[in-house]
Structures are given as C-alpha cells and as structure tokens.
C-alpha positions, 0 to 999 in steps of 0.5 A, spaced: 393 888 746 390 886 740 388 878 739 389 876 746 384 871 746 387 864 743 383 857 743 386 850 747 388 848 741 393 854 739 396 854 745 397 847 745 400 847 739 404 853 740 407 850 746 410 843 743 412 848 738 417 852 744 418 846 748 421 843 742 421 836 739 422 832 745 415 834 748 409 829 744 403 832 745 397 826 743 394 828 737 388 827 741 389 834 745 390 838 738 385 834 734 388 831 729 387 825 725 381 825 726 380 827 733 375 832 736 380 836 741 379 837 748 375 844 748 371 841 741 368 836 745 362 835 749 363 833 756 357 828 758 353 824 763 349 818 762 341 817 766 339 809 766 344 805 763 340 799 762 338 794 755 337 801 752 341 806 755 347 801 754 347 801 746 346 808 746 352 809 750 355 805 745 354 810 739 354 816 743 362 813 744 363 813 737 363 820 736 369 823 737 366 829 740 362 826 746 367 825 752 363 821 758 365 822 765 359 820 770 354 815 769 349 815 774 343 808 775 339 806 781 343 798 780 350 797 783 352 792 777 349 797 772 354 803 775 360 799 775 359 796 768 358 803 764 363 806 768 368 799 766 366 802 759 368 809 759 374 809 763 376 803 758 374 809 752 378 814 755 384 810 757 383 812 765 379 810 771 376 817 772 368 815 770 365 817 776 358 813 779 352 816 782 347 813 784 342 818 785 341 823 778 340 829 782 348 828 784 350 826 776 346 833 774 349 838 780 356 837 777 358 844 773 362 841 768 356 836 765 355 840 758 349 834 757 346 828 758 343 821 757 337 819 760 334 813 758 331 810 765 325 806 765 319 811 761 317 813 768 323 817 770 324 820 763 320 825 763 321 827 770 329 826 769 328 832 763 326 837 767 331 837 772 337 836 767 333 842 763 333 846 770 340 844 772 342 847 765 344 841 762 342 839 754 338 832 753 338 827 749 332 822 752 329 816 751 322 815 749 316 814 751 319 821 754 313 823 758 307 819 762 301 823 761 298 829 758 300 833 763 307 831 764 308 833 755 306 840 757 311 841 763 316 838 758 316 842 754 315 848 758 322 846 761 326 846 755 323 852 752 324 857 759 331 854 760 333 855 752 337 848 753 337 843 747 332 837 747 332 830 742 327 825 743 330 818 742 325 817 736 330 816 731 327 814 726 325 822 724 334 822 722 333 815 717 333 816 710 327 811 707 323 814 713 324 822 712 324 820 705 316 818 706 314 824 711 317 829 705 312 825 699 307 827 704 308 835 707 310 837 699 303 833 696 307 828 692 301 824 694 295 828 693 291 831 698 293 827 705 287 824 707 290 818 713 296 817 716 297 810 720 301 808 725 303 801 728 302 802 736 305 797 741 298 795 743 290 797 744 290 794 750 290 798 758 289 797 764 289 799 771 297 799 774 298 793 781 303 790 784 306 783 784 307 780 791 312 783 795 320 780 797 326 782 801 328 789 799 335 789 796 340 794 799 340 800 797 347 801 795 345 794 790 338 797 788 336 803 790 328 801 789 325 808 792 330 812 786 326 806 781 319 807 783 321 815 784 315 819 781 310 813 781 306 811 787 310 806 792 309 799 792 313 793 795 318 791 792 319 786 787 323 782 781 317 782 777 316 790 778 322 791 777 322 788 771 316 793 769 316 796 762 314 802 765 309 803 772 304 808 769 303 811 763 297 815 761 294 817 768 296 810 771 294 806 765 299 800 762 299 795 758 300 796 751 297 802 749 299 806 744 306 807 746 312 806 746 311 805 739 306 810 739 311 815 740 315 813 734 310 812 729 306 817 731 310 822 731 312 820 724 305 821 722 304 827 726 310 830 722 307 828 715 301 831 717 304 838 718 301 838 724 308 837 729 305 843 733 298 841 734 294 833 736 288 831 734 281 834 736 277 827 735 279 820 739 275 814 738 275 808 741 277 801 738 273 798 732 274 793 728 282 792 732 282 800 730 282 806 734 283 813 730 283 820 732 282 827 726 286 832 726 282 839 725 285 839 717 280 832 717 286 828 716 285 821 720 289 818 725 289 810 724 292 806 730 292 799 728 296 792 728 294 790 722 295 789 715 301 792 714 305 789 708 311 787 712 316 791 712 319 792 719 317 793 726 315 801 727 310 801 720 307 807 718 302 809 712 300 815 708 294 816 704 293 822 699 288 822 694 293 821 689 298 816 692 301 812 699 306 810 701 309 805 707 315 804 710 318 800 717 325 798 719 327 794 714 329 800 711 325 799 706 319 802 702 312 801 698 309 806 694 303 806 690 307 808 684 314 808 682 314 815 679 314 818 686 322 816 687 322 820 681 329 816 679 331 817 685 334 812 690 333 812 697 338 809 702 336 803 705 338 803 712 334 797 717 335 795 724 333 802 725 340 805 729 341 811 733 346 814 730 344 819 725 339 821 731 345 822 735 349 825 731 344 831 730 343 831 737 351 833 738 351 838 732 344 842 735 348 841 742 354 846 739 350 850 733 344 851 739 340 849 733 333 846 734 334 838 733 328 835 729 325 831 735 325 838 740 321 838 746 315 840 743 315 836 737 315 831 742 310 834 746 304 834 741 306 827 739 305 824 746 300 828 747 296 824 742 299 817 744 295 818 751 289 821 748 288 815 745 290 811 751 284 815 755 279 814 749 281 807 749 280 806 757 274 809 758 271 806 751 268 812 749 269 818 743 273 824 746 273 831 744 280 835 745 282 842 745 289 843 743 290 851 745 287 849 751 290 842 751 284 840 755 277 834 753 272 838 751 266 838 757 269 831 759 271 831 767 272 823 767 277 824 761 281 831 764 282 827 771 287 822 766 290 828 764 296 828 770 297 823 775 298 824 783 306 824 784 309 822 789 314 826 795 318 830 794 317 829 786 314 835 783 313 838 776 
C-alpha cells in the first residue's frame, strides 16, 4: 500500500515504457528537452491584451512553464488576435475568448493571470482575481487612488494569493545594484532619493463629443469605462491613458511613471512598508515629500544625466548613485562597484519580473513587487498628486493612512464607483 501516489509525468513515463516502442509520447508531456510538462505548468489567462498586454503575452509564452488557455479584452479584434497567438504556440484552436473578465476568472482550472487593462481596470480586476482564487501578475499603475492601494492589498493578504506588480525594474541588475548601494550604507547616510514622474501636472477628468456606440460585441464600451463614471462614447476616450486616477485627477502627474521610480526609491529607502509623511506642492519644476527617517522624496523632470527614461537618483552623505533604462549607471566614485561588474541590460524588459513572478507562483514565495509593496508605493504617488492638485503642504499619517486634520484632502482619497462595481 505503499507509494500509491505517482506524478504525471511517472505515469506517463511507465506507460510508453509498457505500450512499447510503437507508442511516441512528445517530449512535451514528459518534460524533456527542456520542456516543462503538463503538471509542471502553469495554466494561465490573460485581462486586456492591448500594446501592453501584448508584449508581456509574449514573454510570458517563452517560458515553458506558463500555458494560456483563455484571453478575455473588451475589443473583438483584440480577442481574436491573442487567441491567434496562443493556439499558434500550442499547436491547437483550444484559447477560448471572454469578453467579460468575470467569465475568464469563474474558470477553476485558471491557476493565474494577467491583467494589463487600461490603469482604471487594473486595481478592480486584482481584487476579483485575488477573490476568485487566481494569482496575479498586473500591469502598472496597479490602482487609481489611496483607497483602491488599501483594498489591493487587503485582497491579497485575506486570499493568500500571489501578487507582482508590473514594475519590472525591481528584477534588472543595474537597477537592484543601485537600490542595494543605498539599503546596505555604501553611500553614507541616505539623505534624498529622486524619482523622474511622467509629469507634474493634474487636472479634473471630462469627455470628449460623443459618436455612434460600437456594437457590443466589437467594443464593450460599458466593460471600458467599468468603475469610472459613465461618459459618451468616443475614439478619443477610448484612446485615454486612463479615466481617473487619484480621486479623478489625470493628466500627468506622478504616475505611471511614478509607479516605477517611486517605487525604487521607496525600496532604496527601506521604506517598502510605509509612505512619506509630508507632501509639498511643485516649486522650482519640483515637488517633494519626507519619509519620517528625514529622507527627502524629490519628484522632477529635470537635470537628470541622461541615462535612459525611468531615472532615479540616491544621495547619501557619503556618495550617490543614478541609473535609468539604458541599463547603465553613474556614481560618485568608482570605488563603489568594488571591482565589480554589473550587467547592463537596457530597453528595461519584462522578463526577469516574469520570471520571478511564475517561480513565487509555485514556491508560494513573496514576489519582490507583492501587493503591499505596491501598495505603499501608489500611495505615495496619489499623495503627491492630491498635494499637487490642491497646491498646498499636506500632512500624512501612514498607520492611519489618512491626511492629517485636512477634510479637502481625505475626500481625494477614494473616488465614487460606478454600479455594480465595488471594493
């Protein structure tokens, strides 16, 4: 009675060896050559399969151990081309198509997916695939406003599923490599940490002129807008970056970028649990924010030394260092590589983020970029935004996650949601 639990691949293997050589099992199913087999894989589904979404499909299929078999995005032509994609990679018409995400997630046998919607969908999507069991790897920026980063990480620390924000720098060597000069005191005492933000401008969210509505099977224009308030359609809406984002502010402002470079310097700073305390206003093309340590937070889109888009700097007393997606690095002195080399990597690819994300998927380890990393990080970003909006100095309590004796401020926390969605 002993042993009478075999794996997959065992029973797959004893079989061709008992039906002899006349029976070819693909090395696929026994996981040879470097092939993951079946129960060594991952059965995913992908949300939003745009620009975005589309290339990280793409380096999601070269890994041998994630196997789509759904896609699910609001636009026909999108569906049927990530479908094409699929079945082309698995060597069967089997992708099935969802226009609705809520369908894709009811499926049991969806282990995981990706979510890279518009920014006003992916908060909302991560919370429904955390409550429908599914781990998640989501694009970024991962939420719209303060509240939305709380309920996020809420989600995923109720459900115990995994979560990696799309903030792949936190995996690319020349990136790490400065974050790990700053958290071990190679440059002294930290004193700033700059972050590059898309912008420094907000606004209030409209519309543009309303057209003829699509049919719905073509454009589900209700599933676009889903959390945001409604509005006519149009193509120039449907081309938005995103509807709302920090209590209905778009624009610029910190994020998307934000979520990025914040986020690194966040790291940099030890501060991965917490946000600053203090915001300040744009001055002089910068605004900044102080983390209880007394590190400064400088947000700006300028003087940077021309090292790739996404930049970040950190100062100690004792040195700095800056880095950006051409992979490469500056530092105050060439004694802090202390002979070693860091591999350049630019172009700033998904891959190694990926890759992190599909090993914590089967190991339960916490990915680098969990929920509530990605949680403190966004929250910075919006309470940037707000002090940007409002123009004044805002005070914020992190343990309470509130602005301190400051009602304007606390009402840009969260934003109405639209029927039937909720948090």
């Amino acid at each position: 009675m002993k042993n009478l639990r075999i794996s997959r691949r065992a029973m797959l293997a004893r079989s061709a060896k008992a039906l002899g050589a006349a029976t070819v099992i693909p090395a696929t199913a026994l996981g040879r050559d470097g092939a993951a087999g079946p129960s060594d894989r991952i059965v995913m589904g992908a949300i939003g399969i745009g620009s975005r979404g589309s290339y990280d499909l793409g380096c999601f299929l070269r890994e041998p151990d994630a196997r789509f078999v759904a896609v699910c995005d609001v636009r026909a032509d999108r569906r049927q081309a990530a479908k094409n994609r699929i079945d082309a990679q698995n060597g069967n018409q089997d992708c099935a198509t969802y226009r609705d995400l809520r369908d894709l997630l009811a499926r049991t046998d969806i282990e995981a997916v990706l979510i890279a919607t518009g920014p006003n969908w992916h908060g909302m999507a991560s919370i429904l695939a955390a409550e429908a069991g599914k781990d998640v790897y989501c694009e970024k920026p991962c939420t719209k406003t303060i509240a939305e980063s709380l309920a996020l990480a809420a989600a995923f620390r109720r459900s115990g599923r995994i979560f990696q924000a799309g903030t792949q720098r936190r995996n690319l060597p020349h990136f790490v490599f400065a974050v790990q000069l700053a958290r071990r005191g190679k440059l002294g005492t930290l004193r700033a940490v700059h972050a590059h933000p898309m912008g420094l401008g907000t606004r209030m969210s409209g519309w543009a002129s309303s057209e003829p509505e699509p049919p719905r099977e073509q454009l589900d224009w209700d599933l676009h807008l889903g959390t945001a308030a409604w509005r006519p359609y149009s193509r120039a809406n449907l081309r938005c970056f995103n509807f709302e984002e920090g209590g209905g502010m778009v624009g610029g402002g910190v994020l998307p970028w934000g979520s990025h470079t914040v986020d690194l310097c966040q790291w940099a700073n030890n501060a991965d649990d917490t946000a600053p305390v203090k915001y300040r206003p744009v001055v002089a093309n910068r605004a900044t924010a102080r983390y209880a340590n007394g590190v400064e937070l400088v947000l700006r889109s300028d003087g940077w030394l021309g090292l790739g888009s996404c930049p970040v700097r950190f100062e100690g007393d004792k040195g700095w260092v800056e880095a950006g997606d051409s992979g490469k690095l500056a530092l105050s002195s060439p004694a802090l590589l202390a002979g070693r080399k860091v591999a350049e990597i630019g172009g700033y690819p998904a891959t190694f983020h990926i890759r992190e994300f599909l090993d914590c998927v089967k190991s339960r380890k916490i990915p680098r970029a969990n929920a509530d990393v990605a949680c403190q990080a966004h929250i910075a970003c919006h309470a940037a935004n707000i002090a940007i909006f409002l123009d004044r100095e805002l005070d914020y309590d992190p343990i309470k996650n509130e602005f301190v004796n400051d009602e304007p401020a606390n009402r840009l926390r969260s934003e109405a949601l639209r029927a039937p969605w909720r948090q």
